[in-house]
PDB file with SEQRES, HELIX, SHEET and CRYST1 records, atoms N, CA, C and O in Angstrom:
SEQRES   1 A   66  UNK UNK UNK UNK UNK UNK UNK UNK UNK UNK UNK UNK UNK          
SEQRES   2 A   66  UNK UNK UNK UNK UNK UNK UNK UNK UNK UNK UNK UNK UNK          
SEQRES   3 A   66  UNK UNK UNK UNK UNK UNK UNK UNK UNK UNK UNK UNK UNK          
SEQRES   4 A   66  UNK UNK UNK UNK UNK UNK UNK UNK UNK UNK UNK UNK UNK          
SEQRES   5 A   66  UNK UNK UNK UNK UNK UNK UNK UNK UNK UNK UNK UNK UNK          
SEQRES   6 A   66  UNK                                                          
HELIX    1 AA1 UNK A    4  UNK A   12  1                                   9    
HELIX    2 AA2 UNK A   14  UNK A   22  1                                   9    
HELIX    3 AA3 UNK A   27  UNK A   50  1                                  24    
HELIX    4 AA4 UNK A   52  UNK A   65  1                                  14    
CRYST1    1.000    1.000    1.000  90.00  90.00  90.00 P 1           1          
ATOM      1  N   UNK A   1       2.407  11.298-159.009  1.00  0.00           N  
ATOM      2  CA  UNK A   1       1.024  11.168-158.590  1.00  0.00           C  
ATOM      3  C   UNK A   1       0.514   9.751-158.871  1.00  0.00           C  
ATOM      4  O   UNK A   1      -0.304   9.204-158.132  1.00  0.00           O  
ATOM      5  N   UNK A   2       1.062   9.138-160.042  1.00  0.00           N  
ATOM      6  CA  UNK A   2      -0.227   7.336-160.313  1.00  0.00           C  
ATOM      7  C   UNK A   2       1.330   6.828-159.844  1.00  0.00           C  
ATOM      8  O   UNK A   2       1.792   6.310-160.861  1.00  0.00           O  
ATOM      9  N   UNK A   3       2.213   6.758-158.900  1.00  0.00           N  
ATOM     10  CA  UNK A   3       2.989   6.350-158.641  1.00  0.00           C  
ATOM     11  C   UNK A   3       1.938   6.498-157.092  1.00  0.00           C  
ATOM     12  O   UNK A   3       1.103   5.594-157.101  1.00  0.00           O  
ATOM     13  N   UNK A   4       1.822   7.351-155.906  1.00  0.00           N  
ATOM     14  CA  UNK A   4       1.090   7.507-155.130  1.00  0.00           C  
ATOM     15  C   UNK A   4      -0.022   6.457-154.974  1.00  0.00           C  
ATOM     16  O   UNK A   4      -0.140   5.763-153.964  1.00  0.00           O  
ATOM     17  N   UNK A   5      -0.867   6.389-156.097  1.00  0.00           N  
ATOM     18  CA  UNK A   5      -2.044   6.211-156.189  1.00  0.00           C  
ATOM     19  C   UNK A   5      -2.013   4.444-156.260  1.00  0.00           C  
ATOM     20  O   UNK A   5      -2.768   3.752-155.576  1.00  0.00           O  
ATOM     21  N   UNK A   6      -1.179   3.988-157.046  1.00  0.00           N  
ATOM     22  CA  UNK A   6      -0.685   2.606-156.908  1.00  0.00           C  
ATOM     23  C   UNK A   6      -0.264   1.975-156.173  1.00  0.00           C  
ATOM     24  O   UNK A   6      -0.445   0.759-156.221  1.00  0.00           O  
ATOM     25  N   UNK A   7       0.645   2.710-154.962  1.00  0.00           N  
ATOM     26  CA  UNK A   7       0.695   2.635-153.519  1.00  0.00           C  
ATOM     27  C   UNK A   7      -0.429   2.182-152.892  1.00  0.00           C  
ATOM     28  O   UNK A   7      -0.734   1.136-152.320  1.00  0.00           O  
ATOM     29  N   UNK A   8      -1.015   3.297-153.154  1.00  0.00           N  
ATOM     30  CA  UNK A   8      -2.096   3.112-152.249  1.00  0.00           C  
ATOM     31  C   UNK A   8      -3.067   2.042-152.390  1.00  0.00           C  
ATOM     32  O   UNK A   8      -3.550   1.463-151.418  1.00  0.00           O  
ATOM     33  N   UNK A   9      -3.444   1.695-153.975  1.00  0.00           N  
ATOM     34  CA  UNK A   9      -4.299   0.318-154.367  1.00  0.00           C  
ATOM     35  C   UNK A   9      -3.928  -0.634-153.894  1.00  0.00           C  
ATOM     36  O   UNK A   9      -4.769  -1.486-153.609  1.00  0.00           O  
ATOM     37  N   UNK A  10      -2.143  -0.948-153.541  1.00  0.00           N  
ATOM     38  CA  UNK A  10      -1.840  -2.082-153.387  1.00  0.00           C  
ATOM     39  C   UNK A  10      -1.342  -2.079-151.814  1.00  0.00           C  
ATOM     40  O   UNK A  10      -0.829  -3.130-151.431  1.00  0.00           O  
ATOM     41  N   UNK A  11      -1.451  -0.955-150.834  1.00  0.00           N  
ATOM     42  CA  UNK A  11      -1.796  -1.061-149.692  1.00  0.00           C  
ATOM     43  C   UNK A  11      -3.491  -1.705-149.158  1.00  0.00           C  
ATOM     44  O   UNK A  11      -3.858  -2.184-148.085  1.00  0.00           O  
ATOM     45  N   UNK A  12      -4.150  -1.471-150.318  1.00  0.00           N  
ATOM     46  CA  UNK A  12      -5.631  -1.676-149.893  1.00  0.00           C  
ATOM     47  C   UNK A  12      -5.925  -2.615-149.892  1.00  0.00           C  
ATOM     48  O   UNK A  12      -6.625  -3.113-149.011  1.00  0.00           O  
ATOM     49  N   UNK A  13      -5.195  -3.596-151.565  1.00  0.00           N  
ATOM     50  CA  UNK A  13      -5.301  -4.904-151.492  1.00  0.00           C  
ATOM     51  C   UNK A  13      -4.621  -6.056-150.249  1.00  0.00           C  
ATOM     52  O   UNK A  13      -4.946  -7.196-149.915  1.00  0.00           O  
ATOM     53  N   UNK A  14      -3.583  -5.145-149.814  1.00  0.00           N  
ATOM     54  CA  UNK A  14      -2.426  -6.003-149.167  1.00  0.00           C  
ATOM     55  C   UNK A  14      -3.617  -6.027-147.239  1.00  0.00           C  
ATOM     56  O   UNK A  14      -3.654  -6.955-146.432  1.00  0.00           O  
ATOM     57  N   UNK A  15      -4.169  -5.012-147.173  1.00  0.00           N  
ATOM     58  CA  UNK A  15      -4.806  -4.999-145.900  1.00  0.00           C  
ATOM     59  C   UNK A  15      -6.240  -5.756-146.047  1.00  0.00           C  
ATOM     60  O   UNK A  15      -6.845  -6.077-145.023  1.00  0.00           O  
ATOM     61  N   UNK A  16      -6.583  -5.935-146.873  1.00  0.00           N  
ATOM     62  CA  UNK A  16      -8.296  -6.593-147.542  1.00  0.00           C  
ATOM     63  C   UNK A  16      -7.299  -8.258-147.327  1.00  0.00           C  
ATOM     64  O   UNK A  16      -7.463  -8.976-146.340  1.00  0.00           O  
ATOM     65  N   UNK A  17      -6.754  -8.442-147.958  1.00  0.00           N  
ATOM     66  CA  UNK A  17      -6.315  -9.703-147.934  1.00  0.00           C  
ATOM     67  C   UNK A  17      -5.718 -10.138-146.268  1.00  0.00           C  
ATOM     68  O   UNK A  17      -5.988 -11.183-145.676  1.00  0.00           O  
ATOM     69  N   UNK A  18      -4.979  -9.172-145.834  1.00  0.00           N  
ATOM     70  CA  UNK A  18      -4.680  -9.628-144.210  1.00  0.00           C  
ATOM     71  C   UNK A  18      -6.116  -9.938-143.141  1.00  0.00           C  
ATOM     72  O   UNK A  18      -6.273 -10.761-142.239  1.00  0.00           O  
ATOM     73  N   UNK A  19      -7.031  -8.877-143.712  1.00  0.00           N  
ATOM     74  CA  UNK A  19      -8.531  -9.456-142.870  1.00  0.00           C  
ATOM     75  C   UNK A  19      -8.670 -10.011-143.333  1.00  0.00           C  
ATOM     76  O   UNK A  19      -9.214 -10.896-142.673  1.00  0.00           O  
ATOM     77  N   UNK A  20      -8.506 -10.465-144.909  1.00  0.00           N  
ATOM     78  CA  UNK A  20      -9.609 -11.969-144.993  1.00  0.00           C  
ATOM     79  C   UNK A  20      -9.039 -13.121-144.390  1.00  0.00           C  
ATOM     80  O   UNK A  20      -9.775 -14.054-144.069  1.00  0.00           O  
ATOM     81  N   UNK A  21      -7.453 -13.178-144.140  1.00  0.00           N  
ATOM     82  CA  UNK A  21      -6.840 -13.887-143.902  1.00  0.00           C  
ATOM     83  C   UNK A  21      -7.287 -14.180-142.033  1.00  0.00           C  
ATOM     84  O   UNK A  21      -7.329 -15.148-141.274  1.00  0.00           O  
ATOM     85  N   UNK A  22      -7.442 -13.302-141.988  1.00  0.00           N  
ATOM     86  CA  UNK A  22      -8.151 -13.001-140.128  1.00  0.00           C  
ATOM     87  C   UNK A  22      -8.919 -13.649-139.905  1.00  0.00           C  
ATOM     88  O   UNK A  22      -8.741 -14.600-139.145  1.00  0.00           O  
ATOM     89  N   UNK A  23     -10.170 -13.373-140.525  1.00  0.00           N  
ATOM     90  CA  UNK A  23     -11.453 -14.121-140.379  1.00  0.00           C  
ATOM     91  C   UNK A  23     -11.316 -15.104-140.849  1.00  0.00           C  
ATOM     92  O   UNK A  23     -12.429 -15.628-140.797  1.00  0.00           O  
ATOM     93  N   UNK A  24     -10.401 -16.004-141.480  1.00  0.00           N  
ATOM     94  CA  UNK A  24     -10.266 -16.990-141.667  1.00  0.00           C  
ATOM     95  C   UNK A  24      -9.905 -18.087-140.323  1.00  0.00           C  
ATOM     96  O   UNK A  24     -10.526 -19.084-139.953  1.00  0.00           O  
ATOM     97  N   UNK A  25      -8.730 -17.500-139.813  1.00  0.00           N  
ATOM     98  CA  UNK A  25      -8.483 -18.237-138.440  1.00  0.00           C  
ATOM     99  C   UNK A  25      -8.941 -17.645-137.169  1.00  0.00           C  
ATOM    100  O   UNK A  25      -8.409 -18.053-136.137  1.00  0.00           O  
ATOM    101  N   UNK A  26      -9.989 -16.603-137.091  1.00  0.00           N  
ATOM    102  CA  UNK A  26     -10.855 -16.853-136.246  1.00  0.00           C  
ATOM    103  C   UNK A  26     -11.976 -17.764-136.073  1.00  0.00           C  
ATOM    104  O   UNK A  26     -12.449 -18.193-135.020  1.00  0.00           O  
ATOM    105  N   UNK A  27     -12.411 -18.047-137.567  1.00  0.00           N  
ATOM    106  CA  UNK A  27     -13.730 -19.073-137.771  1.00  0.00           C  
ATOM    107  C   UNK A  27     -12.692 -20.656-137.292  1.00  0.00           C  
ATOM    108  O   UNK A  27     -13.207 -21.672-136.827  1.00  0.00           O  
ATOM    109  N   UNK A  28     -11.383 -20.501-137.526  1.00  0.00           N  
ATOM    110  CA  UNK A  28     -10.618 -22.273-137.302  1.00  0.00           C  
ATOM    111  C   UNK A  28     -10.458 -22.220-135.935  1.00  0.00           C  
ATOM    112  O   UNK A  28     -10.870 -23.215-135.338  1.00  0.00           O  
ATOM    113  N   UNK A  29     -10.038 -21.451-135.355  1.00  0.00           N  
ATOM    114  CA  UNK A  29     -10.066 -21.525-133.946  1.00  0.00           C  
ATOM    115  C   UNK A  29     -11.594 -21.354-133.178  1.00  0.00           C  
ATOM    116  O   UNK A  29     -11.799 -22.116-132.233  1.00  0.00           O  
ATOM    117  N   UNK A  30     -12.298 -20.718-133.422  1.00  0.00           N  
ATOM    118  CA  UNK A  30     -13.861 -21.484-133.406  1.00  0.00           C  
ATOM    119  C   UNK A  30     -13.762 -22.787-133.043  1.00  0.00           C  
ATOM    120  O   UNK A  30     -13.660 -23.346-131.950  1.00  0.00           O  
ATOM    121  N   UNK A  31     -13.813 -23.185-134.223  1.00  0.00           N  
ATOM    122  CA  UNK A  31     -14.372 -24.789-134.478  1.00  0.00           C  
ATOM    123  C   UNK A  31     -13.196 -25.573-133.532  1.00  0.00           C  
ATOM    124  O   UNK A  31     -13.566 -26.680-133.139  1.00  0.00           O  
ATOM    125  N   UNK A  32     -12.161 -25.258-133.211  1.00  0.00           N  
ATOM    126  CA  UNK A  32     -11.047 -26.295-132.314  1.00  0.00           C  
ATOM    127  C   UNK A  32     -11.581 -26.507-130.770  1.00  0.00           C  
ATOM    128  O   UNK A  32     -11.711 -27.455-129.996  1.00  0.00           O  
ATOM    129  N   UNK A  33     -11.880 -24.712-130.759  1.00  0.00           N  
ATOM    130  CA  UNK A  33     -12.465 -24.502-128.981  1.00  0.00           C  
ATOM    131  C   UNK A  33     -14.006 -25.647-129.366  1.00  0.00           C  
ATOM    132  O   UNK A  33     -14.289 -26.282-128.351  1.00  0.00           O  
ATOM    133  N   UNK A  34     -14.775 -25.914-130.336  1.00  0.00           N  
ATOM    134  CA  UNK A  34     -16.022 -26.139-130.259  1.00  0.00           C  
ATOM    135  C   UNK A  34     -15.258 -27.987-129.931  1.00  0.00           C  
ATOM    136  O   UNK A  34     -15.346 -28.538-128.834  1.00  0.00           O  
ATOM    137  N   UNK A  35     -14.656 -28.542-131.010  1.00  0.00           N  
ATOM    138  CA  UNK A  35     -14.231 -29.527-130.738  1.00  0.00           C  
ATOM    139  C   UNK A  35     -13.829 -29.956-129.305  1.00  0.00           C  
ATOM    140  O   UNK A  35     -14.400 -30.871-128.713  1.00  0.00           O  
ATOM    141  N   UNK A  36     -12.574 -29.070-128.672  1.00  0.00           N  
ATOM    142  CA  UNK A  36     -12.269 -29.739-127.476  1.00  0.00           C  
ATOM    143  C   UNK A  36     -13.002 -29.694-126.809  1.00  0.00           C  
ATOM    144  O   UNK A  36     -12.844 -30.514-125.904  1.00  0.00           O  
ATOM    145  N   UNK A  37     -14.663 -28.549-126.646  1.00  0.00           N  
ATOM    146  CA  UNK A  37     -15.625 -29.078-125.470  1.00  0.00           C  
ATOM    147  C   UNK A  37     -16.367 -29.829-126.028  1.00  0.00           C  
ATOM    148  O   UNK A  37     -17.172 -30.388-125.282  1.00  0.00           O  
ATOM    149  N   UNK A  38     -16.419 -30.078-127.108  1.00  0.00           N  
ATOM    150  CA  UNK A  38     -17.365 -31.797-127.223  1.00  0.00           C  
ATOM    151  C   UNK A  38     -16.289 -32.950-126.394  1.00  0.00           C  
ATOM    152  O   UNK A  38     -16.476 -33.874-125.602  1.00  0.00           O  
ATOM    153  N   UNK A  39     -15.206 -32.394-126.986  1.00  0.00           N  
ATOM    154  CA  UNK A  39     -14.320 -33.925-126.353  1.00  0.00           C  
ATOM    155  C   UNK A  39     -14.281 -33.729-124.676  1.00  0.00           C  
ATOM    156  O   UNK A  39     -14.444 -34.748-124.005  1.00  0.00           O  
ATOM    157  N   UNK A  40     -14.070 -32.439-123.983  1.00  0.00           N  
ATOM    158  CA  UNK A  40     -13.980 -32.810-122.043  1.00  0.00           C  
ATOM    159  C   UNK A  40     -15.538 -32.871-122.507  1.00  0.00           C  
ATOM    160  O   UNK A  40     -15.261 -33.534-123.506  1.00  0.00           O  
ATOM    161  N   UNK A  41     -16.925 -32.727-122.600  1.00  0.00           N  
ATOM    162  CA  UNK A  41     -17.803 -33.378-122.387  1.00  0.00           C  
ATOM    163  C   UNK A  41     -17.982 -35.083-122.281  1.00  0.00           C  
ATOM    164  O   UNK A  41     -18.374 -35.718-121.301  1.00  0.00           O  
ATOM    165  N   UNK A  42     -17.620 -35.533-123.434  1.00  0.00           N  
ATOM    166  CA  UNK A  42     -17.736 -36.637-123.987  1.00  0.00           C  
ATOM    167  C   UNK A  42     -16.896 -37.527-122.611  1.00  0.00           C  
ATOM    168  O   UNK A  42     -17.043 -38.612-122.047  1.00  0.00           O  
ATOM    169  N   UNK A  43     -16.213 -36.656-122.528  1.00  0.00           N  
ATOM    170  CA  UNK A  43     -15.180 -37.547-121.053  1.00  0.00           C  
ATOM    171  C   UNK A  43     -15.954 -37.912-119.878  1.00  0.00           C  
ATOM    172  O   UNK A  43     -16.201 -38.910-119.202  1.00  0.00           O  
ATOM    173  N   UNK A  44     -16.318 -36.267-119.942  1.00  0.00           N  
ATOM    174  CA  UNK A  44     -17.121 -35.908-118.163  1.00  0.00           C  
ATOM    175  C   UNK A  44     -18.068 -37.066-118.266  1.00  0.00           C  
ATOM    176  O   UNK A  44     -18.141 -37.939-117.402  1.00  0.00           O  
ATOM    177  N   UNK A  45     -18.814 -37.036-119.395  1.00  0.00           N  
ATOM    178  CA  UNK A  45     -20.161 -37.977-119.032  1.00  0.00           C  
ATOM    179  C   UNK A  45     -19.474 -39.436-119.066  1.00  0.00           C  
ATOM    180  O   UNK A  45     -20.192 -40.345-118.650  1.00  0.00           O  
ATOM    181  N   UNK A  46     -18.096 -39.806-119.536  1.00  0.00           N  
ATOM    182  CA  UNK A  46     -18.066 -41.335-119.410  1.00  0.00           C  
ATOM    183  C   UNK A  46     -17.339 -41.540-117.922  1.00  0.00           C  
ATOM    184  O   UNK A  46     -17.326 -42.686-117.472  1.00  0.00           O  
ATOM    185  N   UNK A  47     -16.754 -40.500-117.169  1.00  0.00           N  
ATOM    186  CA  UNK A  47     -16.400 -40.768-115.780  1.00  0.00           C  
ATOM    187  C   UNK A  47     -17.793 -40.509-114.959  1.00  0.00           C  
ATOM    188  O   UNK A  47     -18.182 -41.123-113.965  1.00  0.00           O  
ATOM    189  N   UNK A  48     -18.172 -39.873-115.363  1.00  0.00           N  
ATOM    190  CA  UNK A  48     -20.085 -40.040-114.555  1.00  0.00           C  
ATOM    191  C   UNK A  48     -20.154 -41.638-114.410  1.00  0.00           C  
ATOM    192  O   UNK A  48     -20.033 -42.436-113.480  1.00  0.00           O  
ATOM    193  N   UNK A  49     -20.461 -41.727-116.085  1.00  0.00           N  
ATOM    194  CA  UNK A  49     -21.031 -43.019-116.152  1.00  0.00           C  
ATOM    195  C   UNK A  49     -19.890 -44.276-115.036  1.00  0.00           C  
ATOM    196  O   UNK A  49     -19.872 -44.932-113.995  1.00  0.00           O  
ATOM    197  N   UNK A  50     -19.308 -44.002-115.938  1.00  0.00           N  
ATOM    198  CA  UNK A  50     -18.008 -44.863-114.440  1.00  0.00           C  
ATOM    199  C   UNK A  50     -18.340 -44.788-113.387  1.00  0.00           C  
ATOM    200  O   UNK A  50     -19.126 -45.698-113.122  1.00  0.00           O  
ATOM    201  N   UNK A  51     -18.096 -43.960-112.352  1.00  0.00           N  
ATOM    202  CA  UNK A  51     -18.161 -43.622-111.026  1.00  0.00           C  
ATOM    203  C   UNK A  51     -19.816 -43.214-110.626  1.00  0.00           C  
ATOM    204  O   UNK A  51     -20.109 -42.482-109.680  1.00  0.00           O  
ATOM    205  N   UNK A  52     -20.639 -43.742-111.398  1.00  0.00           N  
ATOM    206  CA  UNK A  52     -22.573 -43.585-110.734  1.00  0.00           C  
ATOM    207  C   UNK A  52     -22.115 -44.489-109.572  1.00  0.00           C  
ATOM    208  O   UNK A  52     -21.973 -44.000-108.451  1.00  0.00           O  
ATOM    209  N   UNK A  53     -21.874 -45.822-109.813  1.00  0.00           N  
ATOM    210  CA  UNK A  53     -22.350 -46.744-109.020  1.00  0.00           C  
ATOM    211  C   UNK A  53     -21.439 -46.532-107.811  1.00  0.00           C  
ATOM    212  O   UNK A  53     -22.167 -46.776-106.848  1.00  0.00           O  
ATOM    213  N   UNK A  54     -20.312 -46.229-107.393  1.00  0.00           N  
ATOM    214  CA  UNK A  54     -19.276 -45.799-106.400  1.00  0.00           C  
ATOM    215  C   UNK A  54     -20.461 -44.522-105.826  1.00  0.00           C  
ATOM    216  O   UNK A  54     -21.177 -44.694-104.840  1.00  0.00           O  
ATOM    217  N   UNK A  55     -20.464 -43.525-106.499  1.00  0.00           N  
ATOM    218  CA  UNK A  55     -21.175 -42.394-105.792  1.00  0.00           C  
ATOM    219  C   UNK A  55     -22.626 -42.443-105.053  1.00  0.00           C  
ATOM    220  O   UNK A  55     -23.026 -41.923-104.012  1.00  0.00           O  
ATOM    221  N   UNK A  56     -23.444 -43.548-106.326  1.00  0.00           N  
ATOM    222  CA  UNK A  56     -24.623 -43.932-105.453  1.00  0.00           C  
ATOM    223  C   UNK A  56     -24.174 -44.451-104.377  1.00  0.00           C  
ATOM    224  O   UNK A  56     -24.191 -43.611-103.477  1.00  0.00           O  
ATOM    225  N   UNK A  57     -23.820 -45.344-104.080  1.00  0.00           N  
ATOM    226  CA  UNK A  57     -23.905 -46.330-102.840  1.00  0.00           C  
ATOM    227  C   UNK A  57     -22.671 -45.557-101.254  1.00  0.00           C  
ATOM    228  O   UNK A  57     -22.645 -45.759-100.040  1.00  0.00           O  
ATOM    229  N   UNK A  58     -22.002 -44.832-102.044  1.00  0.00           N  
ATOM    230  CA  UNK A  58     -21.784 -43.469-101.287  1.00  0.00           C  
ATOM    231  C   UNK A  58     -23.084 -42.661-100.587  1.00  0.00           C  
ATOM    232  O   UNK A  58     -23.497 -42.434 -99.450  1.00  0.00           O  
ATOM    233  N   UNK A  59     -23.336 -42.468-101.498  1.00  0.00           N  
ATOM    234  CA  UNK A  59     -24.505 -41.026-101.485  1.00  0.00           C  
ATOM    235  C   UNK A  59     -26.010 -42.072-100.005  1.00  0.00           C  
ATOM    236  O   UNK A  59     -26.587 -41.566 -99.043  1.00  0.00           O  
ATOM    237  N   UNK A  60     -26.069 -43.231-100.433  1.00  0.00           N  
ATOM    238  CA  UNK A  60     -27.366 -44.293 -99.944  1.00  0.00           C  
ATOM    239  C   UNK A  60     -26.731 -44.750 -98.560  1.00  0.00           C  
ATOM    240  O   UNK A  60     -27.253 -45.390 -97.648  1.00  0.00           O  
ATOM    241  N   UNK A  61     -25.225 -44.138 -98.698  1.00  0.00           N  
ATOM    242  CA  UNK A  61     -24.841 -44.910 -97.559  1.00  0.00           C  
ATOM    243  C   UNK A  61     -25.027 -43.724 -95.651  1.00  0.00           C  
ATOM    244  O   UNK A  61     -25.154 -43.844 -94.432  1.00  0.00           O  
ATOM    245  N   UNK A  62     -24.904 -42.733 -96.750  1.00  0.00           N  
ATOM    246  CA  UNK A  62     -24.421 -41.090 -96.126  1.00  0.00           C  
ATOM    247  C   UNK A  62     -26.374 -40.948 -95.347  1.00  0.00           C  
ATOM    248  O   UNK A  62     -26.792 -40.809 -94.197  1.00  0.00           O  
ATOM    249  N   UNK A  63     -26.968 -41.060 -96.523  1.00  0.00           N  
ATOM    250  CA  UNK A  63     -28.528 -41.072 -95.985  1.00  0.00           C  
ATOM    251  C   UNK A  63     -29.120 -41.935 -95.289  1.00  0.00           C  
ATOM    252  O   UNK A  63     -29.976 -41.469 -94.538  1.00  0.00           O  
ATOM    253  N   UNK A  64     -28.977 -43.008 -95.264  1.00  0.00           N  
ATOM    254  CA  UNK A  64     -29.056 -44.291 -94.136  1.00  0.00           C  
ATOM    255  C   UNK A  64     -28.551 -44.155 -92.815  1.00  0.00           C  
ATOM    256  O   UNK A  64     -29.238 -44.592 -91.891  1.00  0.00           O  
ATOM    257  N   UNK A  65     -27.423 -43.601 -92.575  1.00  0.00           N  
ATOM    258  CA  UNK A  65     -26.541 -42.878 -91.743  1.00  0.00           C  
ATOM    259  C   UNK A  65     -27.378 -41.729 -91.170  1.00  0.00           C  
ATOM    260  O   UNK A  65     -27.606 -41.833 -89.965  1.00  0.00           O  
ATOM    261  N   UNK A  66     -27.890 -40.638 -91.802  1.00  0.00           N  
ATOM    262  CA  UNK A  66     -28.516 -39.775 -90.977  1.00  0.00           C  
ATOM    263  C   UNK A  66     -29.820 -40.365 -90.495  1.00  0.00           C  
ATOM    264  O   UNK A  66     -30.541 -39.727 -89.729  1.00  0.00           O  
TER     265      UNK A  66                                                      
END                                                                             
């Protein structure tokens, strides 16, 4: 019977510790996905910034035209 019962404490501990271990690399993979869309943001807006002046004079050329 405390042969059973010791089992079982150290099944409880062994599964308490695998979730904590869980929620651990769900919160790290969080923060990676949060990182890489700062970084394709950080991109998007510097090929904006690049390509305004190509697209304006595109865009001024298309409306002059109609």
């Amino acid at each position: 019977m405390a042969k059973s019962v010791s089992m079982l404490k150290l099944s409880a501990r062994l599964q308490l510790a695998y979730y904590r271990a869980l929620d651990r690399d769900q919160g790290q993979a969080l923060t990676e996905y949060a990182l890489i869309l700062a970084l394709i943001a950080i991109v998007a807006i510097a090929a904006l910034r690049f390509l305004s002046g190509g697209v304006k004079s595109e865009l001024t050329s298309v409306a002059s035209s109609l």
